[in-house]
PDB file with SEQRES, HELIX, SHEET and CRYST1 records, atoms N, CA, C and O in Angstrom:
SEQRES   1 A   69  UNK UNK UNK UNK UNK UNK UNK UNK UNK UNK UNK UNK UNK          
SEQRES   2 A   69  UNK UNK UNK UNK UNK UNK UNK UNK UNK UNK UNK UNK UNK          
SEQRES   3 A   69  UNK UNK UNK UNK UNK UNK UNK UNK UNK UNK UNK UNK UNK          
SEQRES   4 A   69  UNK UNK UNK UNK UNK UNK UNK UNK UNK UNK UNK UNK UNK          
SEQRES   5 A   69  UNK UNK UNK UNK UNK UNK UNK UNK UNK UNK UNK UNK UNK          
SEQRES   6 A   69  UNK UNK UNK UNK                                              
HELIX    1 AA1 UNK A   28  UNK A   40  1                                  13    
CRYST1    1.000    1.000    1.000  90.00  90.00  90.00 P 1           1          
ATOM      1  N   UNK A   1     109.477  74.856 133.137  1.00  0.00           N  
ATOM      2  CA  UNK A   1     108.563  75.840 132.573  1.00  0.00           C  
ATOM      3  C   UNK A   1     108.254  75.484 131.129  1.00  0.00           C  
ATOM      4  O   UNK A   1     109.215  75.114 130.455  1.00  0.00           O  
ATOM      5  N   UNK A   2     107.017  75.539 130.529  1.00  0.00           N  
ATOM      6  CA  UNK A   2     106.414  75.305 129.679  1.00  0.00           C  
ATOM      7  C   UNK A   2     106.542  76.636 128.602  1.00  0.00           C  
ATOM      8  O   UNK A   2     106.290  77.794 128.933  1.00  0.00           O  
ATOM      9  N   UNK A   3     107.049  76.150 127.059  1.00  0.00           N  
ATOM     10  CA  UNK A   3     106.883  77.207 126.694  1.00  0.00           C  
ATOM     11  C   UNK A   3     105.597  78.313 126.411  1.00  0.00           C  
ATOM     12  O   UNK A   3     104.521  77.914 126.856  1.00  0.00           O  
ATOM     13  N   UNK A   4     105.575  79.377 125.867  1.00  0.00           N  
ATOM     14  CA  UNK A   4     104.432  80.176 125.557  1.00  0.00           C  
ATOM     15  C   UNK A   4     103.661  79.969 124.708  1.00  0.00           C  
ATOM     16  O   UNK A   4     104.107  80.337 123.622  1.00  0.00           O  
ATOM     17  N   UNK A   5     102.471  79.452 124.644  1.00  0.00           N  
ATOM     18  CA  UNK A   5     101.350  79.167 123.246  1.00  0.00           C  
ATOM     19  C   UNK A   5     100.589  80.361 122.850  1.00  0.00           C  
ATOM     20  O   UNK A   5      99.624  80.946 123.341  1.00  0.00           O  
ATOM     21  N   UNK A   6     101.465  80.574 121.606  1.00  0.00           N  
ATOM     22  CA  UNK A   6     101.396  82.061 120.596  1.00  0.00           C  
ATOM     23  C   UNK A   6      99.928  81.285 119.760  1.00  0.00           C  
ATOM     24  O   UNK A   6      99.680  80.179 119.279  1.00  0.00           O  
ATOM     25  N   UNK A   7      99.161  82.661 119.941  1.00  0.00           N  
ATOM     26  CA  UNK A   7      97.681  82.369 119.468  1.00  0.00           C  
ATOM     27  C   UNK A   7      98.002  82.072 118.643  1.00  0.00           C  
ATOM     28  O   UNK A   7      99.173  82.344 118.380  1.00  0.00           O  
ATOM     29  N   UNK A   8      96.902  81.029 117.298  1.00  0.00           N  
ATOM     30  CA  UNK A   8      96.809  80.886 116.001  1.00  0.00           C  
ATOM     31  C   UNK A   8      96.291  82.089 115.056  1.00  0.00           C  
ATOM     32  O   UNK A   8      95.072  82.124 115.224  1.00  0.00           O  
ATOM     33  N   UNK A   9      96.568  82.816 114.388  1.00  0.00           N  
ATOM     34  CA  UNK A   9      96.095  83.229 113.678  1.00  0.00           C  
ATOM     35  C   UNK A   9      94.243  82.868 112.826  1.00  0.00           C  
ATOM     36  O   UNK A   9      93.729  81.819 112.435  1.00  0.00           O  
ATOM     37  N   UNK A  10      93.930  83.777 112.839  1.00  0.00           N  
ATOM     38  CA  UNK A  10      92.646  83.334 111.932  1.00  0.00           C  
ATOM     39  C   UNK A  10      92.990  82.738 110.475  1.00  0.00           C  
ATOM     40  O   UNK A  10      93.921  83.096 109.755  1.00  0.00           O  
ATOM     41  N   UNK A  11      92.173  81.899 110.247  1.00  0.00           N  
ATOM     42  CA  UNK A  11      92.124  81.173 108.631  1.00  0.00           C  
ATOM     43  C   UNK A  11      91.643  82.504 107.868  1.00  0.00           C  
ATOM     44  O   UNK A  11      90.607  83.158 107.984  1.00  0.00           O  
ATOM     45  N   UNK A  12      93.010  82.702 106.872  1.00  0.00           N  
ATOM     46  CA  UNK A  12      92.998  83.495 105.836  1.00  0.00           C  
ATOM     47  C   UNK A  12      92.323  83.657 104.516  1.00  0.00           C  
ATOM     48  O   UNK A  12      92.459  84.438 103.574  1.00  0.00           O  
ATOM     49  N   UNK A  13      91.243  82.249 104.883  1.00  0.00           N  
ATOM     50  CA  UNK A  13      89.956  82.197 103.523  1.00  0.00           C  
ATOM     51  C   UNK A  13      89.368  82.323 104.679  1.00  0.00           C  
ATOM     52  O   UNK A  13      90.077  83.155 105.245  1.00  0.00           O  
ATOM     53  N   UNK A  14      88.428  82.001 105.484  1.00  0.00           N  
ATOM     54  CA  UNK A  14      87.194  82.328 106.225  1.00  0.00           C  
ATOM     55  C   UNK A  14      87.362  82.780 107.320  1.00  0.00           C  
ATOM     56  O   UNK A  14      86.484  82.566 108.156  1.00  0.00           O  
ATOM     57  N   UNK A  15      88.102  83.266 107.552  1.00  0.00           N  
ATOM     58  CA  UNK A  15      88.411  84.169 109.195  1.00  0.00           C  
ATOM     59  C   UNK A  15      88.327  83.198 110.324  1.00  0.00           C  
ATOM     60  O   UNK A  15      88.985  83.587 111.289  1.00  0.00           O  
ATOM     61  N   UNK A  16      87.925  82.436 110.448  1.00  0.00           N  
ATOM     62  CA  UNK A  16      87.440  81.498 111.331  1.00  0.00           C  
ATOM     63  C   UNK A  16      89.085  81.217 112.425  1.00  0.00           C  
ATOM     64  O   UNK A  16      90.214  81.433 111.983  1.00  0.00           O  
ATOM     65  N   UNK A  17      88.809  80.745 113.755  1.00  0.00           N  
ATOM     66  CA  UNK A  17      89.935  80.323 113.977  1.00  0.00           C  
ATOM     67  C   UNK A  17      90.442  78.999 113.493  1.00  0.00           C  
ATOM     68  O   UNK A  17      89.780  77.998 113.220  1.00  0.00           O  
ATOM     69  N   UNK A  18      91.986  79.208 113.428  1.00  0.00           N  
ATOM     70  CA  UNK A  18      92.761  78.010 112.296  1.00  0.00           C  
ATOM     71  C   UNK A  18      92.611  76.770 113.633  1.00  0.00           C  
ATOM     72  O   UNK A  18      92.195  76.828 114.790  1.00  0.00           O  
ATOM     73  N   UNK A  19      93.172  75.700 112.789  1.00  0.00           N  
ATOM     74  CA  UNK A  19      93.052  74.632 113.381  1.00  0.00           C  
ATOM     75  C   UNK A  19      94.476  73.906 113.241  1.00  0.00           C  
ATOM     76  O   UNK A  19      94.795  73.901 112.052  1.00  0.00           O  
ATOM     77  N   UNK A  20      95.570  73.208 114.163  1.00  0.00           N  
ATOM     78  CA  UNK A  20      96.206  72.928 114.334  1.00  0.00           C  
ATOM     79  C   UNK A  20      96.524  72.303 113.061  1.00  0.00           C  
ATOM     80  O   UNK A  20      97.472  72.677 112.370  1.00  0.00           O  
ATOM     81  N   UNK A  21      95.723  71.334 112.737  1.00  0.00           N  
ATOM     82  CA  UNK A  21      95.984  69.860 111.875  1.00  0.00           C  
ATOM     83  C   UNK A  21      96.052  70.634 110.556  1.00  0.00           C  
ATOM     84  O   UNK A  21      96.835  70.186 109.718  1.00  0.00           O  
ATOM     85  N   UNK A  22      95.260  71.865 110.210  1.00  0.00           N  
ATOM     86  CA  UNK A  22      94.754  72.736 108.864  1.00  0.00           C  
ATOM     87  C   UNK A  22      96.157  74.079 108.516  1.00  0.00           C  
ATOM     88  O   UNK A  22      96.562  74.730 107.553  1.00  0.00           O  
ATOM     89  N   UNK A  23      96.474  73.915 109.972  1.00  0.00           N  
ATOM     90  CA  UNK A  23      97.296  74.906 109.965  1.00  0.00           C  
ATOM     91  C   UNK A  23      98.221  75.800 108.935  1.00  0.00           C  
ATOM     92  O   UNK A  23      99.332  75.384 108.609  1.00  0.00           O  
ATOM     93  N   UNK A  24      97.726  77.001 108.460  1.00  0.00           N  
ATOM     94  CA  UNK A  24      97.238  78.327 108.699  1.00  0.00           C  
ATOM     95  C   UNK A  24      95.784  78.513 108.305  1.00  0.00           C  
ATOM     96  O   UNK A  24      95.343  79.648 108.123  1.00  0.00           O  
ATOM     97  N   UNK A  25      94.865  77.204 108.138  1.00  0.00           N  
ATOM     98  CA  UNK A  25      93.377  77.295 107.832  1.00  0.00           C  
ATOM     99  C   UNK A  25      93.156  76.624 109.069  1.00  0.00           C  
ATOM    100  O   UNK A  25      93.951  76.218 109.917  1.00  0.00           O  
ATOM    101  N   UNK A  26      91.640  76.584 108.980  1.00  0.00           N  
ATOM    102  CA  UNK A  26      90.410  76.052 109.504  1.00  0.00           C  
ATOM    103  C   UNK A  26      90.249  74.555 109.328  1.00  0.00           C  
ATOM    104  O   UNK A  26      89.833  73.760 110.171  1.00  0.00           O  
ATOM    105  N   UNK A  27      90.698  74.274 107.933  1.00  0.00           N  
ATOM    106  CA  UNK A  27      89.957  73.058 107.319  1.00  0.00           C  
ATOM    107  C   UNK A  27      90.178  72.250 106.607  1.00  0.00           C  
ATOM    108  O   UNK A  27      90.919  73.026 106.004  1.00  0.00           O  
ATOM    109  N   UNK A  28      90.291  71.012 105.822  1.00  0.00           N  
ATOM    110  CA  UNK A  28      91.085  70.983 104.424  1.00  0.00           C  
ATOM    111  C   UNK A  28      90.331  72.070 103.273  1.00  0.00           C  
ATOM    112  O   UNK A  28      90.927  72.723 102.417  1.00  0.00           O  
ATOM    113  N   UNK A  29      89.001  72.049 103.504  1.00  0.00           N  
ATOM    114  CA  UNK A  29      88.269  72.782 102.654  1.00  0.00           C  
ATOM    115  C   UNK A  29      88.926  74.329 102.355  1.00  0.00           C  
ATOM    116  O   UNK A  29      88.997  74.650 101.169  1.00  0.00           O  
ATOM    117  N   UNK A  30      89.350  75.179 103.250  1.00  0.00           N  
ATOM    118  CA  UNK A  30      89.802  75.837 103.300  1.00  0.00           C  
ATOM    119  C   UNK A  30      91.103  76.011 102.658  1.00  0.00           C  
ATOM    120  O   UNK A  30      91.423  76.975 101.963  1.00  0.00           O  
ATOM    121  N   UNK A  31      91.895  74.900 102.977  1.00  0.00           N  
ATOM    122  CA  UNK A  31      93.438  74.500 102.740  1.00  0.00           C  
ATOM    123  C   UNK A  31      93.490  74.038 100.647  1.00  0.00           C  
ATOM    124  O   UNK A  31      94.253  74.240  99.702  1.00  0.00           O  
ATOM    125  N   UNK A  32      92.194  73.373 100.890  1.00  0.00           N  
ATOM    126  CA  UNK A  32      91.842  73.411  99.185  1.00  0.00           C  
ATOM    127  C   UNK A  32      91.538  74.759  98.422  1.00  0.00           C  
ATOM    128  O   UNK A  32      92.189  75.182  97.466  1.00  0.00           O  
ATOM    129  N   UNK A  33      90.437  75.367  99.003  1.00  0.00           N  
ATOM    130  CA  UNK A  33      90.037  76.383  98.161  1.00  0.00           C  
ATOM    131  C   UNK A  33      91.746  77.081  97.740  1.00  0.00           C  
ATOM    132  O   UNK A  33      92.108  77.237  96.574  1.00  0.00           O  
ATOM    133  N   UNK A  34      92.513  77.384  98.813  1.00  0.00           N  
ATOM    134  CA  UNK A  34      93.870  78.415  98.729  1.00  0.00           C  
ATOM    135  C   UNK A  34      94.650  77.580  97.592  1.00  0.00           C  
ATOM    136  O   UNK A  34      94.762  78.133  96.498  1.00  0.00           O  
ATOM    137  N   UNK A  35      95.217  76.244  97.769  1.00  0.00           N  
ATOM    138  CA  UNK A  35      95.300  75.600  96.604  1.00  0.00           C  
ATOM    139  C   UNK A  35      95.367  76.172  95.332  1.00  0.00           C  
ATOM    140  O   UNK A  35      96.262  76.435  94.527  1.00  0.00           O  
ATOM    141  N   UNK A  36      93.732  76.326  95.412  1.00  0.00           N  
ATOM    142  CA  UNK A  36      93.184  76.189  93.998  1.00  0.00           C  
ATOM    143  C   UNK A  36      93.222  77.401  93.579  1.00  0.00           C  
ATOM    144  O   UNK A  36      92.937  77.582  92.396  1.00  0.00           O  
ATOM    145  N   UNK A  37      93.576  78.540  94.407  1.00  0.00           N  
ATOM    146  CA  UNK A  37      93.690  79.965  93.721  1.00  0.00           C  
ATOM    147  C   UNK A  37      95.359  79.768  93.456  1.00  0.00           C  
ATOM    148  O   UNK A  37      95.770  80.511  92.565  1.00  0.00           O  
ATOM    149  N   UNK A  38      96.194  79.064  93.956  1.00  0.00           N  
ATOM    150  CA  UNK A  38      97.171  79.275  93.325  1.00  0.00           C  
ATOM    151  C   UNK A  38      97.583  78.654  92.307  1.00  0.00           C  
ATOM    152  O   UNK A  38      98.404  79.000  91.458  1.00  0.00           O  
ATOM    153  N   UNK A  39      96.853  77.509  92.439  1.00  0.00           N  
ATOM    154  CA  UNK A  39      96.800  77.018  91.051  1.00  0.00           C  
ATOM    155  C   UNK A  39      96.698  77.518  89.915  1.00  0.00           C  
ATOM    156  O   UNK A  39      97.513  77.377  89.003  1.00  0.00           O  
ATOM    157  N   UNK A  40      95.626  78.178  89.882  1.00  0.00           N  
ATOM    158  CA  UNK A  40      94.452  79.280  88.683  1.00  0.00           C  
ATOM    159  C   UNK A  40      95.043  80.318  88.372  1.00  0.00           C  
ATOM    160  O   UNK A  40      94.803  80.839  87.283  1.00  0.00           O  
ATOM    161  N   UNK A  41      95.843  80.800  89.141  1.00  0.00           N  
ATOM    162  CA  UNK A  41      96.571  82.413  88.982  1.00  0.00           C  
ATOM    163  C   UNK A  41      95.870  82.871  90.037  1.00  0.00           C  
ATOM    164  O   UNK A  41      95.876  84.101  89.988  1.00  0.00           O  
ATOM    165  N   UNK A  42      95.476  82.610  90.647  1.00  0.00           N  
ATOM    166  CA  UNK A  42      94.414  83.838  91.692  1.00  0.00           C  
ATOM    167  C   UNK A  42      95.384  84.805  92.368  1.00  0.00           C  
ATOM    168  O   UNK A  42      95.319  85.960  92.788  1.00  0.00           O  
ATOM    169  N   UNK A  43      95.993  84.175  92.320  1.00  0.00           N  
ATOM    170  CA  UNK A  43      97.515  84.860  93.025  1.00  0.00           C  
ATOM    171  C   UNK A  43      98.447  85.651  92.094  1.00  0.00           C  
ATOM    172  O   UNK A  43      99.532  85.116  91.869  1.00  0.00           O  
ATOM    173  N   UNK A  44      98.244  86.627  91.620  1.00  0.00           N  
ATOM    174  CA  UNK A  44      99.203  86.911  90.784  1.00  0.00           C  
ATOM    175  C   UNK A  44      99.396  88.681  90.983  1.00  0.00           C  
ATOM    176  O   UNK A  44      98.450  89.444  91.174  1.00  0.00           O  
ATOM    177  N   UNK A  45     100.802  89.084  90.887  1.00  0.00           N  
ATOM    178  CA  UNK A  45     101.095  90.618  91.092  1.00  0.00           C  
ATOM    179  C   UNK A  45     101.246  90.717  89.918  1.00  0.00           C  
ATOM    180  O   UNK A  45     102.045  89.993  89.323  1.00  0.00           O  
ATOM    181  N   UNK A  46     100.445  91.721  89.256  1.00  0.00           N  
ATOM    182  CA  UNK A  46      99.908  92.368  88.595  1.00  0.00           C  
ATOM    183  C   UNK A  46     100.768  92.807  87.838  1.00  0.00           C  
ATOM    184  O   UNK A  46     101.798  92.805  88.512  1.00  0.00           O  
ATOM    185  N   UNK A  47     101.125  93.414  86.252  1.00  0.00           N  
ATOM    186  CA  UNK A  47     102.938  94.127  85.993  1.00  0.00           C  
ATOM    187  C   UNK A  47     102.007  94.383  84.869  1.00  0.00           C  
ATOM    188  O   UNK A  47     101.035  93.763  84.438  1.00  0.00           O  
ATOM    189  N   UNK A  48     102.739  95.745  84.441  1.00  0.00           N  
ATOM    190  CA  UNK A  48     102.595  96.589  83.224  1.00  0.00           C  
ATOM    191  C   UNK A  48     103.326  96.019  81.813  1.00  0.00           C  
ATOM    192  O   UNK A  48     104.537  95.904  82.001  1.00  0.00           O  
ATOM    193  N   UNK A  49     103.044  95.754  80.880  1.00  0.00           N  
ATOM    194  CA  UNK A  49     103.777  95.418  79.712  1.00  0.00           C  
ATOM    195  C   UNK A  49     104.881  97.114  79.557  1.00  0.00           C  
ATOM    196  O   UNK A  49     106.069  96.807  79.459  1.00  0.00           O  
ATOM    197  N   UNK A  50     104.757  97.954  79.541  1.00  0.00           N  
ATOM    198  CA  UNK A  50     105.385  98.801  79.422  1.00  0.00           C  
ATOM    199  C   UNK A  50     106.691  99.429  80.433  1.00  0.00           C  
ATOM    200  O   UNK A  50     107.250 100.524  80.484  1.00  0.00           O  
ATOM    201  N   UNK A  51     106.814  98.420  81.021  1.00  0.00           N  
ATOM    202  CA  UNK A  51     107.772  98.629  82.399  1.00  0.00           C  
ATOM    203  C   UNK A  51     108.652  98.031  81.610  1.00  0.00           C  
ATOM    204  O   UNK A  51     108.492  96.932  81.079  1.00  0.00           O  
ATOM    205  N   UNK A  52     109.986  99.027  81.477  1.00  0.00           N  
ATOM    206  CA  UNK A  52     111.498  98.643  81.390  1.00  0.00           C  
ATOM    207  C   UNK A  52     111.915  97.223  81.921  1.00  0.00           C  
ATOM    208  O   UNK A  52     111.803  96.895  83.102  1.00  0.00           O  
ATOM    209  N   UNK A  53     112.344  96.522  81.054  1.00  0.00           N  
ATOM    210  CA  UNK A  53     113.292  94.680  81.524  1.00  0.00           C  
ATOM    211  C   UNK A  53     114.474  95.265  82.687  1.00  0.00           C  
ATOM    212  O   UNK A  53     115.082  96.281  82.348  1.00  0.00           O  
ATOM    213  N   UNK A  54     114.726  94.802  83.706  1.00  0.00           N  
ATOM    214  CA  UNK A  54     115.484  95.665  84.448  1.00  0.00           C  
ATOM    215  C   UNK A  54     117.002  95.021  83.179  1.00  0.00           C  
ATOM    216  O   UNK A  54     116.999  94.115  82.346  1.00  0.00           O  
ATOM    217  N   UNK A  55     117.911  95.838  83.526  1.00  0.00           N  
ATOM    218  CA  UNK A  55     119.772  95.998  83.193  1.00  0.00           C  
ATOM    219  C   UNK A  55     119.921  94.665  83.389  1.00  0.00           C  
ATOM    220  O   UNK A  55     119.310  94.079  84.282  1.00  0.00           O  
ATOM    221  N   UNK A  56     120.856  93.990  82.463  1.00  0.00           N  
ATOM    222  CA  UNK A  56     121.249  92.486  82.439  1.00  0.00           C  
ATOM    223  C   UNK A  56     122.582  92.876  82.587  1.00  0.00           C  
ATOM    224  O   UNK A  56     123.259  91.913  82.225  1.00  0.00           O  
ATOM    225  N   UNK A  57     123.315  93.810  82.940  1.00  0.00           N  
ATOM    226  CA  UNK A  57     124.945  93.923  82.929  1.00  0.00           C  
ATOM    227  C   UNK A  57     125.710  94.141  81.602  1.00  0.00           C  
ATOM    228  O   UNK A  57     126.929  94.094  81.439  1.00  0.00           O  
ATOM    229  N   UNK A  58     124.763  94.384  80.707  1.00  0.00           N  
ATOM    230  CA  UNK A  58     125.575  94.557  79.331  1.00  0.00           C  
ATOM    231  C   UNK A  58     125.529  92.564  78.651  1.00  0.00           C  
ATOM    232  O   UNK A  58     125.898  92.304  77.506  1.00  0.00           O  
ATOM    233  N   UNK A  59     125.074  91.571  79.528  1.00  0.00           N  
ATOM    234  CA  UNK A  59     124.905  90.601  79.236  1.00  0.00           C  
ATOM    235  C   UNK A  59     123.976  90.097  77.685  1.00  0.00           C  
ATOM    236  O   UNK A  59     122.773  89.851  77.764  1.00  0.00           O  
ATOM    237  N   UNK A  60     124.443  90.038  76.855  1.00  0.00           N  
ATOM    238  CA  UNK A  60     123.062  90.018  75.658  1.00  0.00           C  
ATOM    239  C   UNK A  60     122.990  88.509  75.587  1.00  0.00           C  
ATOM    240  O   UNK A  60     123.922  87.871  75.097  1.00  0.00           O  
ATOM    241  N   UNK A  61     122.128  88.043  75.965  1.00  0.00           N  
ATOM    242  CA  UNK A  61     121.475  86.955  75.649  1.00  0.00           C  
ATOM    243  C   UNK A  61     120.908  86.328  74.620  1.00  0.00           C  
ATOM    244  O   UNK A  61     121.058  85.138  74.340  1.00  0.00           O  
ATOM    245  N   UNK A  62     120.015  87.405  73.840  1.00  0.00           N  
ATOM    246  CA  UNK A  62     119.842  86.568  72.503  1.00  0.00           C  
ATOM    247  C   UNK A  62     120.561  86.943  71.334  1.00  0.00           C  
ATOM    248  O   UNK A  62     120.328  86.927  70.126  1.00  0.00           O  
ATOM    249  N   UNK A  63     121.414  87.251  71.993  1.00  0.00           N  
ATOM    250  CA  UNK A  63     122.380  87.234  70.083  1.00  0.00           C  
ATOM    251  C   UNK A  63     123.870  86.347  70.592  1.00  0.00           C  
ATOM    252  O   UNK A  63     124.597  86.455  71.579  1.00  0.00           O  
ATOM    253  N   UNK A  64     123.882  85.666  69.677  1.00  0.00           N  
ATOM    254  CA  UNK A  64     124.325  84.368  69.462  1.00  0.00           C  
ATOM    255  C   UNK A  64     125.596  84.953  68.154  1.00  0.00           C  
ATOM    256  O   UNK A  64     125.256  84.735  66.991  1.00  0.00           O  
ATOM    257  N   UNK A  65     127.019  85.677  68.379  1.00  0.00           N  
ATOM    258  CA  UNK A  65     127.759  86.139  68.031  1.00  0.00           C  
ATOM    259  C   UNK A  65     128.985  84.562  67.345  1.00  0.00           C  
ATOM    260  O   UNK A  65     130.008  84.689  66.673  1.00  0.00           O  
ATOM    261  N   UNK A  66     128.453  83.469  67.766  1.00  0.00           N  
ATOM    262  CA  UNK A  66     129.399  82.529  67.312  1.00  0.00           C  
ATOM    263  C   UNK A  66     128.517  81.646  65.640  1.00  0.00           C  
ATOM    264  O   UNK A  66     128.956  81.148  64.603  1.00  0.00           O  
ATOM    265  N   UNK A  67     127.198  81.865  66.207  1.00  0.00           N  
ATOM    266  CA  UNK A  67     126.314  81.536  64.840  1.00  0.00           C  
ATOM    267  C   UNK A  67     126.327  82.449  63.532  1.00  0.00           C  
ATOM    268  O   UNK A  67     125.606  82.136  62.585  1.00  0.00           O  
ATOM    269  N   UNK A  68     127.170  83.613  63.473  1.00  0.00           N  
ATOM    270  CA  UNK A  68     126.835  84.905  62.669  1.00  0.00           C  
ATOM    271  C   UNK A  68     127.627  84.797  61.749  1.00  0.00           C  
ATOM    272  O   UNK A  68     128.391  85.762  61.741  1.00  0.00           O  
ATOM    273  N   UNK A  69     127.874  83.903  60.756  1.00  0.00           N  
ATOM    274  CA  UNK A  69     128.418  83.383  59.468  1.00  0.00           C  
ATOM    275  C   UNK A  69     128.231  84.663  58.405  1.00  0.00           C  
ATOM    276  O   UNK A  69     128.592  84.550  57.233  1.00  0.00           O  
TER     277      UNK A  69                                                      
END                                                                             
């Protein structure tokens, strides 16, 4: 028995169906454009400057207690 061939997903830049060789695109074109947004930042989650540094454990990092002459 042969296993089960789970559809491809559509290419996630042009909807199109993906292509084995491109695989999770269509295309190289496709496989480039995604690339190139991650390259650029295109990709990026978003963060508030005003959001709390999470808790370092009481760890202080920039003070340097052996330099303090």
């Amino acid at each position: 028995m042969s296993e089960p061939v789970t559809p491809l997903r559509p290419c996630p830049i042009c909807s199109k169906p993906a292509v084995e060789a491109f695989k999770p695109f269509c295309s190289k074109r496709c496989a480039d454009v995604d690339l190139h947004r991650w390259l650029t930042g295109g990709y990026v989650i978003p963060a508030r400057d005003d959001e709390p540094l999470p808790d370092t454990d009481g760890a202080n990092y920039g003070d340097d207690e052996d330099n303090n002459i």
